[in-house]
PDB file of the backbone (N, CA, C, O) and the ligand in Angstrom, with CONECT records:
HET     ZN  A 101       1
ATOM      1  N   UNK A   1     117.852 105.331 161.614  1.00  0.00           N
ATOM      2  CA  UNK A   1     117.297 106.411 160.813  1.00  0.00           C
ATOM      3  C   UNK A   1     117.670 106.240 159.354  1.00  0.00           C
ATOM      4  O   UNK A   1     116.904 106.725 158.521  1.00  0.00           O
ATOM      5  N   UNK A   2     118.832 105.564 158.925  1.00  0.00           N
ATOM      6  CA  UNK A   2     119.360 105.669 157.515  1.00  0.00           C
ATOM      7  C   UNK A   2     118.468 104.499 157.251  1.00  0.00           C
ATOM      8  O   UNK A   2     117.948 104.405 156.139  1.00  0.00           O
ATOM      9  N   UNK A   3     118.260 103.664 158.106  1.00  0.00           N
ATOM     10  CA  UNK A   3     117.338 102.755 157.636  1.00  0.00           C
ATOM     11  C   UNK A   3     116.130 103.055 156.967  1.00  0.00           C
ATOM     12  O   UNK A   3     115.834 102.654 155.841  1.00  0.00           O
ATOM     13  N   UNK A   4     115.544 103.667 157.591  1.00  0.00           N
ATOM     14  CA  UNK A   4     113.892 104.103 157.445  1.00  0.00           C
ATOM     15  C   UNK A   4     113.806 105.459 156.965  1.00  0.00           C
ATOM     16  O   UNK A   4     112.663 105.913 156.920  1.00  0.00           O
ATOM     17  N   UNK A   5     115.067 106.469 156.469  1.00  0.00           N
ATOM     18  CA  UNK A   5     114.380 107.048 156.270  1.00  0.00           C
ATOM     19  C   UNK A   5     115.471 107.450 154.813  1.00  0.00           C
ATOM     20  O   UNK A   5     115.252 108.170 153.838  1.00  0.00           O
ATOM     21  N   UNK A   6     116.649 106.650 155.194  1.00  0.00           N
ATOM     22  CA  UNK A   6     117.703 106.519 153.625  1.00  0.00           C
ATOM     23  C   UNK A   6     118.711 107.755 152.905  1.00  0.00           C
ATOM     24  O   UNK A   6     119.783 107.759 152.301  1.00  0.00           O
ATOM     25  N   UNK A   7     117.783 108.702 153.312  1.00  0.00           N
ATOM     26  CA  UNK A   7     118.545 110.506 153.024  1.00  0.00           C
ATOM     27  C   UNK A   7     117.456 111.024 153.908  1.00  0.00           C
ATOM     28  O   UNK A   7     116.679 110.756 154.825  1.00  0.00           O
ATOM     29  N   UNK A   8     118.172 112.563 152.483  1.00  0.00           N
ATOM     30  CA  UNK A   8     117.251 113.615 153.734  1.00  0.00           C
ATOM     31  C   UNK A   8     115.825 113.760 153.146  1.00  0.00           C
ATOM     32  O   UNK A   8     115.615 113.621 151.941  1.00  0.00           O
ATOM     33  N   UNK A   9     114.661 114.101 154.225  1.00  0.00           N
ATOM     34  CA  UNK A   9     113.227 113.860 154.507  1.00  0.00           C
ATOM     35  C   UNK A   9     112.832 114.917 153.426  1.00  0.00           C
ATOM     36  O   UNK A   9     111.815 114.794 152.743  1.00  0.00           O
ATOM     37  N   UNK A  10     114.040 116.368 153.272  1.00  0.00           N
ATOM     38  CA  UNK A  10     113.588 117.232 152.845  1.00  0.00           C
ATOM     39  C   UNK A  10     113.785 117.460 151.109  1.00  0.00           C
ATOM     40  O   UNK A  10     112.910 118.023 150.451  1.00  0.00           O
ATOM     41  N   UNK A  11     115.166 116.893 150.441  1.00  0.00           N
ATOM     42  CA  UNK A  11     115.787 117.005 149.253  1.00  0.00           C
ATOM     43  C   UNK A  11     115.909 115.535 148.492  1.00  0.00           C
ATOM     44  O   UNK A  11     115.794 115.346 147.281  1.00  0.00           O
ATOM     45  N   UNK A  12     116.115 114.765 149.290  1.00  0.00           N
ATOM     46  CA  UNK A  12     116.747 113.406 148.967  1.00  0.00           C
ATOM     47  C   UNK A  12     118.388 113.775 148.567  1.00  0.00           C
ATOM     48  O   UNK A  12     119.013 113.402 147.574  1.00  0.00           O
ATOM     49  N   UNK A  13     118.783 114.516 149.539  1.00  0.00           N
ATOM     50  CA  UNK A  13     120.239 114.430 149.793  1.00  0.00           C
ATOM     51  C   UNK A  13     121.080 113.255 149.866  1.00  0.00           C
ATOM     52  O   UNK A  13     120.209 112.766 150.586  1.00  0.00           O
ATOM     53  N   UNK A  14     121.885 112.409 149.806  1.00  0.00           N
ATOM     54  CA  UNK A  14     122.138 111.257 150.425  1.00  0.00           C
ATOM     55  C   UNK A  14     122.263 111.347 151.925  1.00  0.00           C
ATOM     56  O   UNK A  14     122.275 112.466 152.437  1.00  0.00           O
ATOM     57  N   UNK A  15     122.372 110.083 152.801  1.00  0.00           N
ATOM     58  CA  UNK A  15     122.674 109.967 154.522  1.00  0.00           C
ATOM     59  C   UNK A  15     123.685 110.720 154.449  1.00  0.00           C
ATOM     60  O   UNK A  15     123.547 111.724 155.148  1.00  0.00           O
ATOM     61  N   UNK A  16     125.083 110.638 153.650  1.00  0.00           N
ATOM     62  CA  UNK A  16     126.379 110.961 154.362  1.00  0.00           C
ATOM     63  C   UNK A  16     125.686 112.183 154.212  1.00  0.00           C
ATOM     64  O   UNK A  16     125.573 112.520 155.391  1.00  0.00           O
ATOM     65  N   UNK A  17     125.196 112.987 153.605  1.00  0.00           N
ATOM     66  CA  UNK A  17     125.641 114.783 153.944  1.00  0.00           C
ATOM     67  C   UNK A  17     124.299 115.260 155.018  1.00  0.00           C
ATOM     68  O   UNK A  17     124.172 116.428 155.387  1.00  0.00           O
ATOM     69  N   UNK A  18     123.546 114.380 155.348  1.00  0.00           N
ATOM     70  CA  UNK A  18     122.537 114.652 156.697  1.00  0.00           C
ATOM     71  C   UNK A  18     123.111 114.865 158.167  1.00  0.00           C
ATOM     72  O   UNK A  18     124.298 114.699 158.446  1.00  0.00           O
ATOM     73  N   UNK A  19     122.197 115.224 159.013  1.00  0.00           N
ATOM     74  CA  UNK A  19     122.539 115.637 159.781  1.00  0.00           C
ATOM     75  C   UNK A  19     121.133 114.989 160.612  1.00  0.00           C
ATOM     76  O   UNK A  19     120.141 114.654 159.964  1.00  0.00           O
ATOM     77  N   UNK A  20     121.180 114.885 161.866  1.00  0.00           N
ATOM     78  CA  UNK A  20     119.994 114.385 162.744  1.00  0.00           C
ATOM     79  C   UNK A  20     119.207 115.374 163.466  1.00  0.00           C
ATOM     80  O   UNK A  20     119.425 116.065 164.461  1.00  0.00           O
ATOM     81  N   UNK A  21     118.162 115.226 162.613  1.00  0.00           N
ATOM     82  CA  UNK A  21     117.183 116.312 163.274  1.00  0.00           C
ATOM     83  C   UNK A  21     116.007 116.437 164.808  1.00  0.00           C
ATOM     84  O   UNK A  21     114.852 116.301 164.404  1.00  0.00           O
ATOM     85  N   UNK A  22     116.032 116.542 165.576  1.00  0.00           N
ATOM     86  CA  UNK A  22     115.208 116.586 166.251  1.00  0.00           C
ATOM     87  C   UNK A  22     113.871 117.070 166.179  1.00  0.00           C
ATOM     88  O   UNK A  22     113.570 118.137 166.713  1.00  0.00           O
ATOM     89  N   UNK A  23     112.902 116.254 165.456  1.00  0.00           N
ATOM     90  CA  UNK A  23     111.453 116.653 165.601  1.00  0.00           C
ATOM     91  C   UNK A  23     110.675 117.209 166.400  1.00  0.00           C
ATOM     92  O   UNK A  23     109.997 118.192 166.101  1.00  0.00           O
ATOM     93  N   UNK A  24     110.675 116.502 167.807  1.00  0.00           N
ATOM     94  CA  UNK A  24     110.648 117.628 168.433  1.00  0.00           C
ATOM     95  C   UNK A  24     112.079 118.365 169.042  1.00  0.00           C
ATOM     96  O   UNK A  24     113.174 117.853 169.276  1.00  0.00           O
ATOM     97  N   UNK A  25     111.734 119.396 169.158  1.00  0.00           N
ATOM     98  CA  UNK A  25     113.382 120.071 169.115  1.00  0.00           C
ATOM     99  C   UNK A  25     113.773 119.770 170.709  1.00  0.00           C
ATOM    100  O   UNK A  25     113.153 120.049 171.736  1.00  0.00           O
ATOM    101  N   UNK A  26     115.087 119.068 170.504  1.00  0.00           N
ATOM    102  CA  UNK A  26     115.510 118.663 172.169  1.00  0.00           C
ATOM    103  C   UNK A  26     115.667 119.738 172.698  1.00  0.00           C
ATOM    104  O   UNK A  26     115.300 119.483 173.845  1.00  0.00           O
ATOM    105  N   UNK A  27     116.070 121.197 172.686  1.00  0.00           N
ATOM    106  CA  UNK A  27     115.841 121.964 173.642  1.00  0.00           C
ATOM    107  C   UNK A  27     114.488 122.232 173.891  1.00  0.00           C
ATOM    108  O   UNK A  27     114.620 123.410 174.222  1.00  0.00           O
ATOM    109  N   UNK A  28     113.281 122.016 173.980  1.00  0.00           N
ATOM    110  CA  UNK A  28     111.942 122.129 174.105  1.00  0.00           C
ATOM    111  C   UNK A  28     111.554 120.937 174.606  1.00  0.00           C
ATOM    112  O   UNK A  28     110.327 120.862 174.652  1.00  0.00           O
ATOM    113  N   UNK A  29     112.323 119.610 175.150  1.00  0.00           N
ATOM    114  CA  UNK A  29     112.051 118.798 175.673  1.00  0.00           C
ATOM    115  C   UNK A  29     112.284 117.534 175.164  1.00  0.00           C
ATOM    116  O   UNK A  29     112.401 116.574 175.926  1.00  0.00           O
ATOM    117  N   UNK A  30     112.376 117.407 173.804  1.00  0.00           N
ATOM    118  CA  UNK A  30     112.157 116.520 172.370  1.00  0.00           C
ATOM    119  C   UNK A  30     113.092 115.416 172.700  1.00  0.00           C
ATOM    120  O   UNK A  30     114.270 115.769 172.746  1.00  0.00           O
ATOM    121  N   UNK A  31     112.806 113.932 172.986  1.00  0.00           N
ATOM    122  CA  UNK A  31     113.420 113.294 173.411  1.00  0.00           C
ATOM    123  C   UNK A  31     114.567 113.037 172.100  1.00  0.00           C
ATOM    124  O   UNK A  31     114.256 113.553 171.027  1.00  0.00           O
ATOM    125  N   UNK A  32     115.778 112.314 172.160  1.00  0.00           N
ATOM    126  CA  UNK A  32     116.557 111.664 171.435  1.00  0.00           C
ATOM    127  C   UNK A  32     116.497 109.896 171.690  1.00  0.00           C
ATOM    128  O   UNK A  32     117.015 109.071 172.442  1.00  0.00           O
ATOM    129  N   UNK A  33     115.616 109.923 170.664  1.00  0.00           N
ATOM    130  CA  UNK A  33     115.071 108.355 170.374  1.00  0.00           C
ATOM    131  C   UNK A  33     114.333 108.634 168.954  1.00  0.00           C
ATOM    132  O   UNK A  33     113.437 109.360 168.523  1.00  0.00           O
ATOM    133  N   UNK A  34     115.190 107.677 168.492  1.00  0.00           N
ATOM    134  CA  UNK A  34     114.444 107.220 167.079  1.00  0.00           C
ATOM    135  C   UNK A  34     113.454 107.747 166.249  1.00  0.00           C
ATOM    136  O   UNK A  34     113.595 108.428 165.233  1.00  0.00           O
ATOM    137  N   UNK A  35     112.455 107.364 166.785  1.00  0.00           N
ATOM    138  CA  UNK A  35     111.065 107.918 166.659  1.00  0.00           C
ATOM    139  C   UNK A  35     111.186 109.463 166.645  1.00  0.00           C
ATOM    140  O   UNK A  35     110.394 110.084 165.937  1.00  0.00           O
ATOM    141  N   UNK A  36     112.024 110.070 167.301  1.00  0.00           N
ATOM    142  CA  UNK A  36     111.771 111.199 167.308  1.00  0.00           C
ATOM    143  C   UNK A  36     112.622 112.411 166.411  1.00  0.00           C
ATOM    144  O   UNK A  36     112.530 113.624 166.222  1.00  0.00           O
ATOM    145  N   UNK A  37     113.588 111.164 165.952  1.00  0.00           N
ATOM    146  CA  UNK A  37     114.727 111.624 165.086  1.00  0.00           C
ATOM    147  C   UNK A  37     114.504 111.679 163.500  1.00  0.00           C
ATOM    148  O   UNK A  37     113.582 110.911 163.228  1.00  0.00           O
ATOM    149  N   UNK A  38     114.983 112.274 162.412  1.00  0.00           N
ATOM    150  CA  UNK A  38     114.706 112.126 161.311  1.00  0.00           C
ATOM    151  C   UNK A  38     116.150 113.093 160.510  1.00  0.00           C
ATOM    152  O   UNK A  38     116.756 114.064 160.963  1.00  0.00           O
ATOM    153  N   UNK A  39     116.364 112.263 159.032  1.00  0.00           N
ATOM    154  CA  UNK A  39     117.385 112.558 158.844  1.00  0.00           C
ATOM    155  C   UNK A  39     117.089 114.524 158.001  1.00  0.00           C
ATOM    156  O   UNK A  39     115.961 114.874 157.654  1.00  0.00           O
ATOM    157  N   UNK A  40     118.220 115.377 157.867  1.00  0.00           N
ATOM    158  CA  UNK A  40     117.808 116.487 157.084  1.00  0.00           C
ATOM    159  C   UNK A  40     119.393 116.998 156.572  1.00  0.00           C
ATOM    160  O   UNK A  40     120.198 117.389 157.417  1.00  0.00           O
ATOM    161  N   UNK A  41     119.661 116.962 155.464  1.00  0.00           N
ATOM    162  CA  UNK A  41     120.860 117.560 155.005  1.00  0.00           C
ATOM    163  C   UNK A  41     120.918 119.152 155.803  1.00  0.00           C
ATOM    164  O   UNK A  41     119.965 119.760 156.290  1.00  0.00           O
ATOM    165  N   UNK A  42     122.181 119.517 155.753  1.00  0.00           N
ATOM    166  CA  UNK A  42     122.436 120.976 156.600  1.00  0.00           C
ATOM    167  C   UNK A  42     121.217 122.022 155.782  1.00  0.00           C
ATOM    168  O   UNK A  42     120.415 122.763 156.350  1.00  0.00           O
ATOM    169  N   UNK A  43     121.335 121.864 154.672  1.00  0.00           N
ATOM    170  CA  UNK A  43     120.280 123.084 154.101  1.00  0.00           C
ATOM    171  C   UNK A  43     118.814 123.392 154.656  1.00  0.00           C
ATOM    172  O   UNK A  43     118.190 124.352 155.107  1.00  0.00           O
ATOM    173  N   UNK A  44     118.553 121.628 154.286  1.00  0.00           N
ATOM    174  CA  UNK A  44     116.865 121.554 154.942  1.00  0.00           C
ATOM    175  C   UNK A  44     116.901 121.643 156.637  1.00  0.00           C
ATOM    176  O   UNK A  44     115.934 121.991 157.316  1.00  0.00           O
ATOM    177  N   UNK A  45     117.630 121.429 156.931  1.00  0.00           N
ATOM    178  CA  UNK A  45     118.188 121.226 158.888  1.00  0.00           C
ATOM    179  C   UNK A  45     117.762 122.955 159.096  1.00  0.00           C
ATOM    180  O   UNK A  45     116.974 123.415 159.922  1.00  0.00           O
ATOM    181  N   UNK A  46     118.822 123.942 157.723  1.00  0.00           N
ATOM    182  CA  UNK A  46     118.407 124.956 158.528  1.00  0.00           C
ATOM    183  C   UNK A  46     116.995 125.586 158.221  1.00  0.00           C
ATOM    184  O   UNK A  46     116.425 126.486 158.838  1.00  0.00           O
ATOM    185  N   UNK A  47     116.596 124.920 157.163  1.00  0.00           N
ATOM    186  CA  UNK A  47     114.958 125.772 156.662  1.00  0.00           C
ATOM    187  C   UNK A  47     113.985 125.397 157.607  1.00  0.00           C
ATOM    188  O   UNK A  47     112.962 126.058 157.782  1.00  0.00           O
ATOM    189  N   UNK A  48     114.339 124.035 158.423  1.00  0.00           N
ATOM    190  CA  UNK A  48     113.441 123.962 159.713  1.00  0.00           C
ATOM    191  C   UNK A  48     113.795 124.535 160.446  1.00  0.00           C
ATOM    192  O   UNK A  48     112.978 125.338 160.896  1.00  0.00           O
ATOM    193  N   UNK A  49     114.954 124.539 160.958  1.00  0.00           N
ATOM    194  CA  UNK A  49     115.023 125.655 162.012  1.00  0.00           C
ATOM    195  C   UNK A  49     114.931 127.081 162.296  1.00  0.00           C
ATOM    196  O   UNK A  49     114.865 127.550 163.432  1.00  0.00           O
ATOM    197  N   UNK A  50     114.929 127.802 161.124  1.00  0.00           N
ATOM    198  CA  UNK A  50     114.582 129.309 160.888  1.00  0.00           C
ATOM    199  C   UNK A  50     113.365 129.645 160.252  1.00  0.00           C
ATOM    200  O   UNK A  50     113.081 130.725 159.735  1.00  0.00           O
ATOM    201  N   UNK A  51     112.280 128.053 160.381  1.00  0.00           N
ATOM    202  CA  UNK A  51     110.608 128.675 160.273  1.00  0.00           C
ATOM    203  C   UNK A  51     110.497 128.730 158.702  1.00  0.00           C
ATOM    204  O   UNK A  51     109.596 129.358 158.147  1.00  0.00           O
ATOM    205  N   UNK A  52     111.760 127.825 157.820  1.00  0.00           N
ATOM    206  CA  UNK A  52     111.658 128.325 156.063  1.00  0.00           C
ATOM    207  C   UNK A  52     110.783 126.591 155.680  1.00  0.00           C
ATOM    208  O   UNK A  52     110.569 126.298 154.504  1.00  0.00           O
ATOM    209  N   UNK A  53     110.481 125.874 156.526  1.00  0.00           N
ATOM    210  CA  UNK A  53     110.302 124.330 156.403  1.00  0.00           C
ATOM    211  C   UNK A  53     109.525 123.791 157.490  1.00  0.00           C
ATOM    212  O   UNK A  53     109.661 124.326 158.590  1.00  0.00           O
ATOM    213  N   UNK A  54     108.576 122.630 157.340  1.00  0.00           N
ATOM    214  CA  UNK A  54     108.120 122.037 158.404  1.00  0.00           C
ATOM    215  C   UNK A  54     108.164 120.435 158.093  1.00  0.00           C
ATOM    216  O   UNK A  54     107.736 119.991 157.027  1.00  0.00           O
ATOM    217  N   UNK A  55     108.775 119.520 159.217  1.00  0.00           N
ATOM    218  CA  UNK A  55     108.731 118.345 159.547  1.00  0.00           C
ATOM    219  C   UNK A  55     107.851 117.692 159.649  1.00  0.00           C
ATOM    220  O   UNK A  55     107.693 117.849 160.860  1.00  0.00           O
ATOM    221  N   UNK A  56     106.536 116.572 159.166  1.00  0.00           N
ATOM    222  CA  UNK A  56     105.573 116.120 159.464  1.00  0.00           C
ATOM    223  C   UNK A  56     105.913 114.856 159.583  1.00  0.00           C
ATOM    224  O   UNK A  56     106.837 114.416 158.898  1.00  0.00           O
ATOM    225  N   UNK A  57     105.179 114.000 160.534  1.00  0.00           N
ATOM    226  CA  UNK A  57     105.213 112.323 160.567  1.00  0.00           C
ATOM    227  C   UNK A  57     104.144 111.967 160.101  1.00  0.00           C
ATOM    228  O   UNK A  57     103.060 112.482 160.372  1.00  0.00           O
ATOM    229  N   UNK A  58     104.396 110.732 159.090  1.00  0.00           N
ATOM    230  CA  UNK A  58     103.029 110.033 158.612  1.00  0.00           C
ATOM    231  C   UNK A  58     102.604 108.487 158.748  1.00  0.00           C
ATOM    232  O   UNK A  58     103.357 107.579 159.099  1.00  0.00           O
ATOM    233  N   UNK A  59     101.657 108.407 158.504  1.00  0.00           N
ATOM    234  CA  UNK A  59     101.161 107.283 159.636  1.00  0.00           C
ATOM    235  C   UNK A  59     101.897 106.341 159.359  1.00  0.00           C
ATOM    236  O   UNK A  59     101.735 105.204 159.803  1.00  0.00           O
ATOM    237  N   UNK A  60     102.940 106.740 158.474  1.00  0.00           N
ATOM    238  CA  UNK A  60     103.359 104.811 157.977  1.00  0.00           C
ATOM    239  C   UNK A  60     105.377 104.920 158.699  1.00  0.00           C
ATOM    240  O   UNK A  60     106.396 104.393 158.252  1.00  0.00           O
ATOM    241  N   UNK A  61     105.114 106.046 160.196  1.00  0.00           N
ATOM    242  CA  UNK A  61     105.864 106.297 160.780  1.00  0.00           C
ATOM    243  C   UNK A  61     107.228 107.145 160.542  1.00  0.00           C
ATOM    244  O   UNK A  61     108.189 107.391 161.270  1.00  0.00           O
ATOM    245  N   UNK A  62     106.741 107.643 158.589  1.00  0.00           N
ATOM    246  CA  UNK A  62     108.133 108.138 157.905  1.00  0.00           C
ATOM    247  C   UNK A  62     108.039 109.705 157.931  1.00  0.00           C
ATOM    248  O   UNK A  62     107.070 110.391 158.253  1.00  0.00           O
ATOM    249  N   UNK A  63     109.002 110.013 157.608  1.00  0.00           N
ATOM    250  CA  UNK A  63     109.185 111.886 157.820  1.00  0.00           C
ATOM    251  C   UNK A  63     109.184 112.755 156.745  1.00  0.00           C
ATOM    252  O   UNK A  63     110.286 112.812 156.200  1.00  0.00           O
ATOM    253  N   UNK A  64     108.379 113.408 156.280  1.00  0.00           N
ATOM    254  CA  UNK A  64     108.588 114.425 154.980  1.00  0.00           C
ATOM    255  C   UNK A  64     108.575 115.539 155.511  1.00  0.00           C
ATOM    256  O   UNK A  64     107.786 115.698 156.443  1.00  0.00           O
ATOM    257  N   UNK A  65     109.496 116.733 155.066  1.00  0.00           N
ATOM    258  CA  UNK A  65     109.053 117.902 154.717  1.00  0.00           C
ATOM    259  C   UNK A  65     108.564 118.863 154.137  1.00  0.00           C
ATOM    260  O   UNK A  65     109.132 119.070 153.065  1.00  0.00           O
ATOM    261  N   UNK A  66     107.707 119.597 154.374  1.00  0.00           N
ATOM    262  CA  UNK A  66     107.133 120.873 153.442  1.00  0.00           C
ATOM    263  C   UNK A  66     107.861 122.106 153.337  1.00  0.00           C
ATOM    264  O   UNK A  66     107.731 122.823 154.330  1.00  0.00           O
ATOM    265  N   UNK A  67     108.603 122.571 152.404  1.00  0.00           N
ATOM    266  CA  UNK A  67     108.906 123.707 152.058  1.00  0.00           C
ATOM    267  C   UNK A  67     108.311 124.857 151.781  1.00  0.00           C
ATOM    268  O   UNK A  67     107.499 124.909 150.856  1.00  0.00           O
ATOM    269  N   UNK A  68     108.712 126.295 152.764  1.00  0.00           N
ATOM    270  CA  UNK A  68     107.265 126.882 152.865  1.00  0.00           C
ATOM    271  C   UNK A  68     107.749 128.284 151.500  1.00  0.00           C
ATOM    272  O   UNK A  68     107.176 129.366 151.376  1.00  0.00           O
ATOM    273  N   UNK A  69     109.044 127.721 150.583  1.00  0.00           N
ATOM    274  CA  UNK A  69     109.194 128.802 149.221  1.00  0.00           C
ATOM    275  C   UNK A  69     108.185 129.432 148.756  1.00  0.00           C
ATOM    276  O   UNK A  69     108.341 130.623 148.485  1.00  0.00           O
ATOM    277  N   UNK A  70     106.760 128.741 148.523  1.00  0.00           N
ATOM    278  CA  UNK A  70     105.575 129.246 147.432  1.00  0.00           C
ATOM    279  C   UNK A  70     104.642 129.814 148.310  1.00  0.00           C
ATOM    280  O   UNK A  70     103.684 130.504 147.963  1.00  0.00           O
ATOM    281  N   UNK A  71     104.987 129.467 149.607  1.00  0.00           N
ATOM    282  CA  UNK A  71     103.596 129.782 150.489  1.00  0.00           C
ATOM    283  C   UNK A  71     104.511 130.519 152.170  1.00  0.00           C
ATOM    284  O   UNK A  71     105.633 131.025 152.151  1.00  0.00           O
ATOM    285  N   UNK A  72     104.020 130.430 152.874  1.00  0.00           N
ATOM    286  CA  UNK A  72     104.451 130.840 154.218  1.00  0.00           C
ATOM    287  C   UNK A  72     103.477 130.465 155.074  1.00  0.00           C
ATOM    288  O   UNK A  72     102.270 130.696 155.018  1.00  0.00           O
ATOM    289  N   UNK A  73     104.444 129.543 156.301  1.00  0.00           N
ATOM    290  CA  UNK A  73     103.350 128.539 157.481  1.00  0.00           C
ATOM    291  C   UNK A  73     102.587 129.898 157.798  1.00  0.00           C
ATOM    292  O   UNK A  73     102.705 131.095 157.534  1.00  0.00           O
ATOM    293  N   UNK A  74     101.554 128.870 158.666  1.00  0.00           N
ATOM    294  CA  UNK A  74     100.317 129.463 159.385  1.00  0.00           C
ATOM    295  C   UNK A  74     100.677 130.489 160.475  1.00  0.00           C
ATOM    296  O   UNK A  74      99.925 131.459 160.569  1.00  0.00           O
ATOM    297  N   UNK A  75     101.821 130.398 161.387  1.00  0.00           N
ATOM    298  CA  UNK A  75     102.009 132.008 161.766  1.00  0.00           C
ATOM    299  C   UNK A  75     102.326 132.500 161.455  1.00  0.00           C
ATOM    300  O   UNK A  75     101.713 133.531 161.732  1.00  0.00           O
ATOM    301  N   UNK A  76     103.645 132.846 160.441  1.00  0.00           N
ATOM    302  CA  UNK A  76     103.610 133.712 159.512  1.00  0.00           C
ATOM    303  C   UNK A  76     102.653 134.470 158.251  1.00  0.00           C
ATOM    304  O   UNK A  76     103.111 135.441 157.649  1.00  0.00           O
ATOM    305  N   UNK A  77     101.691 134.076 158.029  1.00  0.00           N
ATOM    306  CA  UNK A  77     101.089 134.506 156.934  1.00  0.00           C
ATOM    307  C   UNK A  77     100.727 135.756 157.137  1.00  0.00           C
ATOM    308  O   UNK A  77     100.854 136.636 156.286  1.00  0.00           O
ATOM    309  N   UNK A  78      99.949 136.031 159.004  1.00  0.00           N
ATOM    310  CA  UNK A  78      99.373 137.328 159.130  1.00  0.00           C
ATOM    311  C   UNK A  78     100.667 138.363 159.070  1.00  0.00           C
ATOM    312  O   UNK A  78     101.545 137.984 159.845  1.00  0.00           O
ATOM    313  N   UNK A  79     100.935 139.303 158.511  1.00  0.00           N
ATOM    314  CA  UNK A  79     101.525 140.676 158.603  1.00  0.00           C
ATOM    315  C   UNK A  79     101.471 141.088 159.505  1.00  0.00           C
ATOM    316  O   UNK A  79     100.402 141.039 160.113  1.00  0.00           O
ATOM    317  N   UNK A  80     102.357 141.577 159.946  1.00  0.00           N
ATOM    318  CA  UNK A  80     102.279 142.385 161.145  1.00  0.00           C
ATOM    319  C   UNK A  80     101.938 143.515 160.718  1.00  0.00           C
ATOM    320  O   UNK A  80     102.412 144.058 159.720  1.00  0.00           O
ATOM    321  N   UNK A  81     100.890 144.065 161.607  1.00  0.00           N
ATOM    322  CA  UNK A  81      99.879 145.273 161.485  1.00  0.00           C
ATOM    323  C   UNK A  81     100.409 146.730 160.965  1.00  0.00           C
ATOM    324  O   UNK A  81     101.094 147.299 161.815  1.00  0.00           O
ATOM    325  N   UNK A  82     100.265 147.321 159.965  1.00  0.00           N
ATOM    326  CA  UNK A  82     101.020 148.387 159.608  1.00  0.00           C
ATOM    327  C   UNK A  82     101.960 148.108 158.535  1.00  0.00           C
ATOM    328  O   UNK A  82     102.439 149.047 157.899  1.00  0.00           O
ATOM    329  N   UNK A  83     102.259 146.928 158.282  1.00  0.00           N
ATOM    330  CA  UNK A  83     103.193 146.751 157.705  1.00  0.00           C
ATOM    331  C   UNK A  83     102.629 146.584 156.259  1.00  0.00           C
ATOM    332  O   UNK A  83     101.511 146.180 155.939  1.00  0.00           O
ATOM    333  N   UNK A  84     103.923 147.092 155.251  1.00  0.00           N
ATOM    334  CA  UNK A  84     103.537 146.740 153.540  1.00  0.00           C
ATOM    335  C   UNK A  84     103.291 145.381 153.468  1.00  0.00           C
ATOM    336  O   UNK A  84     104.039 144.659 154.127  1.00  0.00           O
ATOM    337  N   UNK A  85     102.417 144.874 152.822  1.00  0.00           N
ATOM    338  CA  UNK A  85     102.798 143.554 152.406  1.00  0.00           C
ATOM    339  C   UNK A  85     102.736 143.401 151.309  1.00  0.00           C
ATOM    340  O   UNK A  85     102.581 142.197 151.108  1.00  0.00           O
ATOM    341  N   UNK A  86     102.785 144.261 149.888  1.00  0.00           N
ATOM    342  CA  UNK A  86     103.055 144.111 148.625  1.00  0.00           C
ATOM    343  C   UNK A  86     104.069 143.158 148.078  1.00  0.00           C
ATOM    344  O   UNK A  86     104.256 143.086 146.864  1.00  0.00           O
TER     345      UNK A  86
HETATM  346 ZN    ZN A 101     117.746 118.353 152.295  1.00  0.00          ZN2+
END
């Protein structure tokens, strides 16, 4: 992974302060193999995991993330019904 992917996917943290992310998330089945691994400093580690970030693979097999600061992913966007959204 430090090979191919050098820091983190999300900041360009260096390797030492990353952490190994599971793309797909091993409790959901997500194997631990390579391919499925990608590096993410603790910060970006947790903005994927609390829905603040998303992990994508691209065809040239490498890992970026999107930070969802300016915007908010696709299930979040709708409001829940009743609610302010000012
Ligand atoms: Zn990071």
């Amino acid at each position: 992974m430090i090979v191919r992917d050098r820091r983190c996917v999300g900041c360009h943290a260096p390797a030492v302060r990353c952490q190994v992310h599971h793309v797909h998330w091993w409790r959901a089945g997500g194997p631990t193999d390579v391919d499925n691994l990608t590096l993410l400093c603790w910060s970006c580690h947790a903005d994927v995991h609390h829905g603040r970030a998303t992990v994508t693979r691209q065809p040239d097999g490498r890992y970026t993330t999107h930070h969802w600061a300016a915007s908010r992913p696709p299930a979040a966007a709708a409001a829940p019904a009743g609610r302010h959204t000012a």
